[in-house]
N, C-alpha and C positions, 0 to 999 in steps of 0.2 A: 372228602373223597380223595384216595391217592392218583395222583397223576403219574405218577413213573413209578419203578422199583430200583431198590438199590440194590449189591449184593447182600446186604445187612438184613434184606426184606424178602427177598427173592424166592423164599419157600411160600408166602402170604398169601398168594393164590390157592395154592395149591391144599394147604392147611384144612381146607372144608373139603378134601375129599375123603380127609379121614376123622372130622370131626363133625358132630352137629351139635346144634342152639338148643344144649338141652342137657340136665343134668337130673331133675328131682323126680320123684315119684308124692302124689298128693299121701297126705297125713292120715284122712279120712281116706272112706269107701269110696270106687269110681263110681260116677254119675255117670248115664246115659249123656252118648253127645248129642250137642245141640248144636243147630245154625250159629257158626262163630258171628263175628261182627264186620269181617269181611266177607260172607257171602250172605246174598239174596237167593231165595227161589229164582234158580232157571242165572241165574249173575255168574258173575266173576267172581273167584274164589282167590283172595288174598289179590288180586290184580291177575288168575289165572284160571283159562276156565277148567271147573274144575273135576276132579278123580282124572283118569287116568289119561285125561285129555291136557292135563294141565302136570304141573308136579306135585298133585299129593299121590296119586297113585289108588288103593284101597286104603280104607281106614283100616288099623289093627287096634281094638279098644280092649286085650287082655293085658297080663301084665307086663309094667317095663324089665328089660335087660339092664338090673341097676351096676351089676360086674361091669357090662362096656360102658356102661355110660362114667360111671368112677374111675373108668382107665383112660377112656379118653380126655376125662377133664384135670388129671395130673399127670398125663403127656404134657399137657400144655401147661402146668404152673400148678399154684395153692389155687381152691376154689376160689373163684370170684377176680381175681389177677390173672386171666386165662390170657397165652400169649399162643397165640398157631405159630408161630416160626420154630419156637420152643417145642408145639407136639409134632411138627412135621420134622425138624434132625430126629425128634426118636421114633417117627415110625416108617417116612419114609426117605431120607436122606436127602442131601440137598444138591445130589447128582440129577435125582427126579426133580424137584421143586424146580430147577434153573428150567427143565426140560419142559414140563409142565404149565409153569408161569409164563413160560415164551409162546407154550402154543396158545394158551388160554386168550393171551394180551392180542393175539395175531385173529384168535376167532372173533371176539367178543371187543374189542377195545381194550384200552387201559382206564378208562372211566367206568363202563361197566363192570368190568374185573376190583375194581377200586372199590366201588358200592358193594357189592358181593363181599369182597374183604370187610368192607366197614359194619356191613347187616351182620356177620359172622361170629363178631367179635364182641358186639351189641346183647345178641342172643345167646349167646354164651354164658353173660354173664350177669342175665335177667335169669336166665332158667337157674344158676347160680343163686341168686335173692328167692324167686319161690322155692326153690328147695331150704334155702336156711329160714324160712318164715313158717315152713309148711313143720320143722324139724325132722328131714327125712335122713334116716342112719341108713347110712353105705356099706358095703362090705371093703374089704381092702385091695385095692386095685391088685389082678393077679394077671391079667392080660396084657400084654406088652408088642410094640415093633410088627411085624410083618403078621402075626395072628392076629392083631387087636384088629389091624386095617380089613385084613377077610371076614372078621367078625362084623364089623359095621357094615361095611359092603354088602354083606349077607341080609342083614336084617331090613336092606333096602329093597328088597327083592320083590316082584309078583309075575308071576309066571316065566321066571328067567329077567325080568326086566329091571333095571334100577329105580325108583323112583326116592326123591328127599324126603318126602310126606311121611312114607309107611314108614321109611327108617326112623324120622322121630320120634311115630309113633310107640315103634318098637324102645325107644331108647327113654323114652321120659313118661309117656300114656298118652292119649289122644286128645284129652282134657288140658293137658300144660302143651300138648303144643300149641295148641288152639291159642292159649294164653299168651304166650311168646311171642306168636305169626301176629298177634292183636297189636301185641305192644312195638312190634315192626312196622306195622303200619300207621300208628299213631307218629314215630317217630321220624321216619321215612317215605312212608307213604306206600302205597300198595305196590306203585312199578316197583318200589326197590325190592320189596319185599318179592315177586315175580319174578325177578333178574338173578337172586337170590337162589329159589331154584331151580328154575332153567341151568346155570351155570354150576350149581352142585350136582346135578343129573349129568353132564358132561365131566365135570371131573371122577364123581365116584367112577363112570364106565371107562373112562382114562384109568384110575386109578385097576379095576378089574383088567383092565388088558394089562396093564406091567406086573401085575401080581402073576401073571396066567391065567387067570380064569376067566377065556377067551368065549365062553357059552354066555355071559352075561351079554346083557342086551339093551341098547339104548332106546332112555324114551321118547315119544317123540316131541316133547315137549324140552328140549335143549339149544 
């Protein structure tokens, strides 16, 4: 868990407002979703209660945005070596990341901002392994910098509002996020996985108010 930031570091907060835990699209045909293994009927959902009470939002189970998701994850390095410091200079400078990381650290702590950093980093580059296990071909990242970030933003969306859920839904299928948010809690445990996104639901609408597009809307699950 990171205890402080350095300047070296200083975009790392911020880095999950433009990226999410998630890269592949499954091999085979999607399955209908099922009760993941962090929730129960009527439960907690990943450590969060859950739809739009919590940070999934709606489920989106058509297909993923494989363009953003292959943009986002060579912002940040070669697949599987994902560095957010690295995608956040290329998308959104490290004038915002100083700006950002300070407010985040001021709302949230620096432990919880830490974890968040740590869960980010984690699922990155597990959704990285399903994708190279499932053998799923990309297109060639075409989207870059200040469009890529309104694109992801975008795909988080439900009735104006941000949520982390839909977005990964949108970015990888509802099936591998499921997969991912599992393997988060196995290795972190559910709060971290909750903190996770609570804190990415704050940054992406952070992120929507410096881009401009002041009509997004925060959830209340932040």
């Amino acid at each position: 868990m990171i205890k402080r930031f350095t300047a070296a570091a200083a975009g790392a907060a911020l880095a999950a407002l433009c990226l999410a835990p998630a890269l592949a699209q499954e091999a085979g045909p999607m399955t209908a979703p099922t009760m993941s293994a962090g929730m129960m009927a009527g439960a907690m959902d990943h450590g969060m209660p859950p739809g739009k009470a919590g940070g999934d939002g709606v489920d989106y189970t058509g297909a993923p945005d494989l363009q953003a998701a292959i943009s986002l994850v060579t912002a940040g390095g070669a697949p599987g070596h994902f560095s957010i410091v690295t995608a956040l200079t290329a998308l959104a400078g490290a004038k915002t990341a100083n700006a950002e990381v300070a407010k985040l650290t001021k709302q949230y702590g620096a432990a919880k901002v830490g974890s968040f950093v740590a869960v980010q980093n984690f699922a990155v580059n597990d959704a990285v392994a399903i994708a190279t296990k499932a053998g799923v071909k990309f297109p060639a990242p075409m989207v870059h910098g200040t469009a890529l970030a309104k694109r992801v933003v975008g795909l988080g969306l439900v009735g104006g509002t941000y949520y982390e859920g839909t977005q990964l839904d949108h970015l990888v299928t509802h099936q591998i996020h499921e997969a991912v948010m599992n393997d988060i809690d196995k290795k972190f445990g559910a709060a971290a996985d909750a903190n996770y996104h609570r804190i990415a639901d704050q940054a992406h609408y952070d992120l929507a108010q410096a881009l401009g597009a002041t009509s997004v809307k925060l959830a209340a699950y932040h």
